[in-house]
C-alpha positions in Angstrom: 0.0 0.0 0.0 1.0 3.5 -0.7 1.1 6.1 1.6 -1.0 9.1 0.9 0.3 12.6 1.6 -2.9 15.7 1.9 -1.9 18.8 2.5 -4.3 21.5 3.7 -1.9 24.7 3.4 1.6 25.4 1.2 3.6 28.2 0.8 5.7 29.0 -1.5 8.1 31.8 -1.8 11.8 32.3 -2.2 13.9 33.8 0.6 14.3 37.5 -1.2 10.4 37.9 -1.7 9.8 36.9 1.7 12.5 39.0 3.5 11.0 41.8 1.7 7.4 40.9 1.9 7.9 41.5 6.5 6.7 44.6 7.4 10.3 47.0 8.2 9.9 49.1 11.6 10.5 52.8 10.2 13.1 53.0 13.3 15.2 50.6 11.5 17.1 51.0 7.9 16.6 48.4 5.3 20.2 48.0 5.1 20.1 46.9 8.7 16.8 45.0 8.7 17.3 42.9 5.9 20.6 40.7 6.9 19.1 40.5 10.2 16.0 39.2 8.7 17.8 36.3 6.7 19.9 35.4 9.2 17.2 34.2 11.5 15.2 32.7 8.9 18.1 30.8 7.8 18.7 29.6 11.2 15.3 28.2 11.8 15.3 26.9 8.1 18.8 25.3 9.1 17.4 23.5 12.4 18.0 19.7 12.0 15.0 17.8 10.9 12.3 20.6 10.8 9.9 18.8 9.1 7.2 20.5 11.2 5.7 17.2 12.2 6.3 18.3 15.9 4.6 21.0 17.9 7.8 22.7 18.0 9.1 23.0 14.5 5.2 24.2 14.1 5.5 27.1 16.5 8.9 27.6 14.8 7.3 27.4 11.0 4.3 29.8 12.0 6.8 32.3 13.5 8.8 33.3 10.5 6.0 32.8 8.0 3.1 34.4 10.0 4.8 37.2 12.8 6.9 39.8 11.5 7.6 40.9 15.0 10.2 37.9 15.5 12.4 39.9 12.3 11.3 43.1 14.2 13.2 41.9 17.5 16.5 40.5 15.5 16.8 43.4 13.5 16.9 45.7 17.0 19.0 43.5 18.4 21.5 43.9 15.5 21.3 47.7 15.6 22.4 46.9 18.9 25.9 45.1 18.1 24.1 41.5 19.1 23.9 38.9 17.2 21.3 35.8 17.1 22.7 33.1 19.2 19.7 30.4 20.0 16.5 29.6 19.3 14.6 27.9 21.4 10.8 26.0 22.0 9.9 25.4 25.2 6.6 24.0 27.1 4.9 27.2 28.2 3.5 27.5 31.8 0.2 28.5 30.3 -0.3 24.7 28.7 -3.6 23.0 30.4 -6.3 21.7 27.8 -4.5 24.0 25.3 -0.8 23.2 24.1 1.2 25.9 24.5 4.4 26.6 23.8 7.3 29.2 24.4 9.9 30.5 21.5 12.7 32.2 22.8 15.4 34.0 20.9 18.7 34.9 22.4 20.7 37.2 21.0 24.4 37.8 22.3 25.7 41.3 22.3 29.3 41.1 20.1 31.2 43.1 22.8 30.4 42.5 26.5 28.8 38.7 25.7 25.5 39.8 27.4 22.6 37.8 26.7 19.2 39.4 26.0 16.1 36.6 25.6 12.9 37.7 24.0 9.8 35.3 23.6 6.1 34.7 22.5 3.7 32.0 23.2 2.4 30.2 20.4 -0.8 27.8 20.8 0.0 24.6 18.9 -2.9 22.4 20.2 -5.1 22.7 16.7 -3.8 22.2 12.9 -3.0 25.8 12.5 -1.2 26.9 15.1 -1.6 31.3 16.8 0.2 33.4 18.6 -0.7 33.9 21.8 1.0 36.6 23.4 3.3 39.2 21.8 7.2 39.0 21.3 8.2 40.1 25.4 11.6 40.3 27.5 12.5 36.4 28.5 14.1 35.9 32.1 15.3 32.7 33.0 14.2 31.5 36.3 
């Protein structure tokens, strides 16, 4: 027997069109924002075996196809002499009948080796997964 594949949503797009399709905060020059912007979605594109078969690489996928604010975030973060260091999905305190999840981004200031963490919560308990709250601050506990 032969598997059969359905698939309810694609996207195609090349990395170009999409860099340039995210909404630019007028605080921050193209020439800043867009290697910021490809250097995160090459990270997450570059994250071993995202197939997004797992809740995870689901929150990951919907954050850099479906919230600008994740590019938004980098992009600052570069302005600020840091770089992108780790991405991250974690369970989310907020999980009960819902599955929710946390994505953090840390990003690694080039001089001092500071460590700022910025998240969101993204629901992954349906087929399509949503945000659930807005790109924040991240502190460790």
């Amino acid at each position: 027997m032969v598997p059969i594949v359905v698939f309810d949503q694609i996207y195609s797009f090349d990395i170009d069109s999409l860099i340039k399709a995210i909404p630019r905060p007028k605080e921050i020059a193209a020439k800043d924002f867009n290697p910021a912007a490809e250097e995160l979605f090459m990270r997450i594109v570059q994250m071993a075996d995202n197939a997004g078969s797992t809740d995870e690489h689901r929150a990951l996928n919907y954050c850099v196809v479906r919230y600008p604010a994740i590019y938004a975030t980098v992009a600052e973060a570069f302005g600020r002499n840091s770089s992108l260091t780790a991405v991250e999905v974690r369970p989310s305190d907020l999980s009960g009948a819902r599955k929710v999840v946390k994505v953090v981004f840390s990003c690694t200031n080039r001089n001092t080796d500071v460590i700022e963490k910025y998240f969101c919560r993204v629901d992954v308990t349906e087929e399509f997964p949503f945000l659930v709250t807005k790109m924040s601050p991240y502190f460790d506990r």
